[in-house]
C-alpha positions in Angstrom: 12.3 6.8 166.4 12.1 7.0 162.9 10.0 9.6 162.8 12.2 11.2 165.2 15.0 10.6 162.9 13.4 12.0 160.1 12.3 15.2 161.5 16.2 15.7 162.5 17.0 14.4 159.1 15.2 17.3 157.8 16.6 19.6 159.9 20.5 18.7 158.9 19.1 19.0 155.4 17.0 22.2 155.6 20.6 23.6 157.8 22.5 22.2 155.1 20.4 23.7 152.5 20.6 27.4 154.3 23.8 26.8 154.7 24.7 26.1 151.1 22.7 28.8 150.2 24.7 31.9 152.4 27.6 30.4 151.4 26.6 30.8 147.6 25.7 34.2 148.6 28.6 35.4 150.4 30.7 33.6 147.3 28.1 35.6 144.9 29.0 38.6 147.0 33.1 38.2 147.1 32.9 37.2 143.3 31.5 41.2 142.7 33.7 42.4 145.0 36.8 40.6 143.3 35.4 41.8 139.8 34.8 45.4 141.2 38.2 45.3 142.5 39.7 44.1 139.4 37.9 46.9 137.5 39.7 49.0 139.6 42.8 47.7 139.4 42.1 47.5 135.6 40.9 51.4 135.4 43.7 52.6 137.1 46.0 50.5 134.9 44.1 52.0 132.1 44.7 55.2 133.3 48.3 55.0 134.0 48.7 53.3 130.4 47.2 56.6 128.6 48.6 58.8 130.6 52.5 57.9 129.5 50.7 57.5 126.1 49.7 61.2 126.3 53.0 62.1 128.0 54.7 60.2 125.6 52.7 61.7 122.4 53.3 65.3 124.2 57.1 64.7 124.0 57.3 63.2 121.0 55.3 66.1 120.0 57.4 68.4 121.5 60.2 67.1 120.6 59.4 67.4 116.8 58.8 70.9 117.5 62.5 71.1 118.7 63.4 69.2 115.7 61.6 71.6 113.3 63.1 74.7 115.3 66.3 73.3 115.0 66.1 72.4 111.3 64.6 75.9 110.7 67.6 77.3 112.7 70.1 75.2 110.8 68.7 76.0 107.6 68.2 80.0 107.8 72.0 79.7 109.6 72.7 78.0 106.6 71.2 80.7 104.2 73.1 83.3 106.3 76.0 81.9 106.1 75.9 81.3 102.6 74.5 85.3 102.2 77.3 86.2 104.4 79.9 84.0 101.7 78.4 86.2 98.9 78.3 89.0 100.8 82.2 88.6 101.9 83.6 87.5 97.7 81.7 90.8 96.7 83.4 92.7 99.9 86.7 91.1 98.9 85.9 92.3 95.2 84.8 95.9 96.2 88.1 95.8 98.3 90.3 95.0 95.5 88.6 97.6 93.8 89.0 100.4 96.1 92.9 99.2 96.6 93.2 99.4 92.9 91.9 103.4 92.8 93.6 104.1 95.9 96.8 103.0 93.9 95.5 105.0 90.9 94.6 108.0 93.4 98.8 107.7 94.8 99.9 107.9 91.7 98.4 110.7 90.4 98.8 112.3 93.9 102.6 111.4 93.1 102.2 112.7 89.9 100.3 116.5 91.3 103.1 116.4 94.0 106.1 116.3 91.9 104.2 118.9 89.3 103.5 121.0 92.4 107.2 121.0 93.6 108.8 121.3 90.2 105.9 124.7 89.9 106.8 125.5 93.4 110.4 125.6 92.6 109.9 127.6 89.4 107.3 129.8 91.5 110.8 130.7 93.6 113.1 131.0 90.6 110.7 133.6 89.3 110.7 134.9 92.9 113.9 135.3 93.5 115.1 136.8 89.8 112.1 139.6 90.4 113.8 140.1 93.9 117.3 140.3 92.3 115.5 142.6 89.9 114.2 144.3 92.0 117.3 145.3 94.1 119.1 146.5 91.2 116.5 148.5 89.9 116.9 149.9 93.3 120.6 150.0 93.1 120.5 152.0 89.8 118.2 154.3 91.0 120.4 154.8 94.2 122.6 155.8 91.5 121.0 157.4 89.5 119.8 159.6 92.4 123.9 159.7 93.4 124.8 160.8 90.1 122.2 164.0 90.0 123.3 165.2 93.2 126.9 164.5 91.9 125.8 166.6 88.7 123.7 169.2 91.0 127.2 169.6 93.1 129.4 170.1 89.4 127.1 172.5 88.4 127.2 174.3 91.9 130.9 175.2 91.6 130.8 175.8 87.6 131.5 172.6 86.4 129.7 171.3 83.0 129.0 167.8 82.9 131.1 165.7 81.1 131.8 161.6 80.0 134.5 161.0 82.5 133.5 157.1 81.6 134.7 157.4 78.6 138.2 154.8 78.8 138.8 153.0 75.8 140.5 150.3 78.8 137.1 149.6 79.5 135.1 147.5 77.6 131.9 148.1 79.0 128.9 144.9 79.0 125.7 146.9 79.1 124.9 146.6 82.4 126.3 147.4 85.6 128.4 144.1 87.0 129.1 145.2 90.4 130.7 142.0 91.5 131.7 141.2 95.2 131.1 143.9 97.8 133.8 144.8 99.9 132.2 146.9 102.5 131.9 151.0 102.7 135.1 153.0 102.2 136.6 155.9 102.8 136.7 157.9 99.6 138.1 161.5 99.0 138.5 163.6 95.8 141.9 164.8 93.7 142.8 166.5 90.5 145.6 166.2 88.4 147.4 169.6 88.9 150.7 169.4 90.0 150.3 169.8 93.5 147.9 167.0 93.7 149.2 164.5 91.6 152.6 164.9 92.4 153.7 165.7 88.4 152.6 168.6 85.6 151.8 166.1 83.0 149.0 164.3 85.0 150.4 161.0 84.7 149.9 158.6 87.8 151.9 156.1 88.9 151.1 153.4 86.8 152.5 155.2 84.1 148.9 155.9 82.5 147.5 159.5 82.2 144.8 160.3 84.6 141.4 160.2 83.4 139.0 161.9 85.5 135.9 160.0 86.7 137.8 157.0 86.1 141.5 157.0 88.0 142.0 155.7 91.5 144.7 156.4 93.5 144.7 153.3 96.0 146.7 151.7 98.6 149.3 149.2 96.0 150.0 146.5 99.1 146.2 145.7 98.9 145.4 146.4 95.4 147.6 146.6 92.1 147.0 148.6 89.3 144.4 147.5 86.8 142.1 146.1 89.4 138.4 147.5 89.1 136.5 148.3 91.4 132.0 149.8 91.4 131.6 152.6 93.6 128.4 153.5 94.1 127.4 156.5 93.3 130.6 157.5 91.4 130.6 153.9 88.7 133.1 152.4 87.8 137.2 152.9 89.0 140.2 151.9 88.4 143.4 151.1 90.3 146.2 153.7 88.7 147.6 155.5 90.9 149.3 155.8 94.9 149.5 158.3 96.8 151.2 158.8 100.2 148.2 159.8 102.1 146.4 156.9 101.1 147.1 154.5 103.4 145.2 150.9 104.1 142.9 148.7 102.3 139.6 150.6 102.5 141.1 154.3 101.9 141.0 155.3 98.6 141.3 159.1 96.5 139.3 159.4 93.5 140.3 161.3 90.5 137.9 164.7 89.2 138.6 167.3 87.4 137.9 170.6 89.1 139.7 171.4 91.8 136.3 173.0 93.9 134.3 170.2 92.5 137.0 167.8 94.8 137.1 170.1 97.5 132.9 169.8 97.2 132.5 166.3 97.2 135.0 165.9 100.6 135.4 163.0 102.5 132.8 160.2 101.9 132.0 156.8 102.9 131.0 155.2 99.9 129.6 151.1 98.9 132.4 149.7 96.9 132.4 146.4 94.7 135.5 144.5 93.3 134.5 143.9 89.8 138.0 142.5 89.0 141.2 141.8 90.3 144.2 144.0 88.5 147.7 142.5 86.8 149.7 145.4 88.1 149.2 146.8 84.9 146.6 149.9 84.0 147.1 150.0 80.4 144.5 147.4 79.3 141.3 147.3 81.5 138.3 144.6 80.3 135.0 144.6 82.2 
């Protein structure tokens, strides 16, 4: 029995013994497996941890690269603006500059306009004196040109020229003063013979003796005696006389001294001028 006992005393120890040892190996086994899991665990953790630290270390990076960028921005804004401030004062300056000039420039333009009108104005002056000029150098050589066929005429019928101008009433001025025109009248030619002049002493009606070349027999409700008148062609006339064919305001009958030299010269329509308004009186006559 003992022996029996032994032998299955031996058994429970040598099962206790295999027992004890798979269970140390199946601890020894689940041991590595819970260290090789916890290496895992512990790798992956690892590489979660430097990731972000790369991630992170990429931002920060790129966000001092923003940071730089925007510095750099700021800065060359910065300069810019501080160019475009200089820039601007010496735009300014170069402004009040040119405003200055361009007040010099108006001035002086002022000045050149005022000089140009004040020349301008002269320039017309001048212009219209040669005009005037020339329109009585035309005038006197219509009547010079009147005057030689008046001569041409004398001389046709026998007459020799002679001063009829020659009136001490007339105070003559050197020049022709033709005065105010009065339009073109009818002119015709006597003598102072009897039967033309109404008398044998050749006195007119002013009471004044006639004077060829120079008495006018004129209508007296229009114009009284002494009043002078510039016919062109013939010169210078005065109101002496009436006469009862002349009738009206532009009729009048010059005085000549040769009966065919009248009878020649007919019926005309002459310029006349009203040099000056008579007194009634022919005895005193100043041009």
């Amino acid at each position: 029995m003992d022996d029996v006992r032994k032998i299955v005393l031996d058994g429970h120890e040598d099962l206790n013994t295999n027992a004890c040892a798979s269970l140390e190996r199946k601890m020894g086994e689940l041991e590595k497996k819970n260290l090789k899991h916890k290496f895992s665990r512990y790798s992956i953790l690892i590489g979660i941890f430097l990731v972000l630290t790369a991630g992170l270390i990429l931002n920060s990076v790129y966000i001092y690269n923003r940071y730089m960028d925007a510095k750099q921005q700021y800065t060359t804004a910065f300069e810019n603006i501080s160019i475009i401030s200089a820039d601007k004062e010496a735009i300014s300056e170069e402004n009040e500059k040119i405003s200055m000039e361009n007040v010099k420039i108006k001035e002086e333009y002022l000045k050149i306009s005022s000089q140009n009108e004040e020349i301008l104005k002269r320039i017309d002056e001048v212009q219209k004196s040669n005009e005037e000029l020339i329109k009585k150098n035309r005038e006197l050589t219509e009547d010079n040109i009147a005057l030689q066929n008046s001569l041409k005429m004398a001389a046709s019928v026998g007459i020799k020229p002679q001063n009829f101008t020659k009136f001490t009433g007339i105070t003559s001025r050197g020049e022709i003063q033709r005065g105010d025109y009065l339009g073109k009248f009818t002119i015709t030619a006597y003598t102072p013979s009897a039967d033309e002049c109404g008398n044998d002493k050749g006195i007119t009606n002013s009471g004044e003796p006639i004077i060829p070349g120079i008495s006018l027999a004129v209508d007296g409700k229009y114009w009284p005696f002494g009043t002078v008148f510039y016919i062109k062609g013939l010169g210078y006339a005065v109101a002496m006389d009436t006469g009862s064919a002349i009738k009206g305001k532009n009729r009048f009958d010059f005085a000549m001294f040769d009966k065919k030299f009248a009878h020649t010269f007919g019926v005309r329509k002459l310029d006349v001028y009203l040099v000056k308004m008579g007194e009634g009186k022919a005895d005193r006559v100043v041009l």
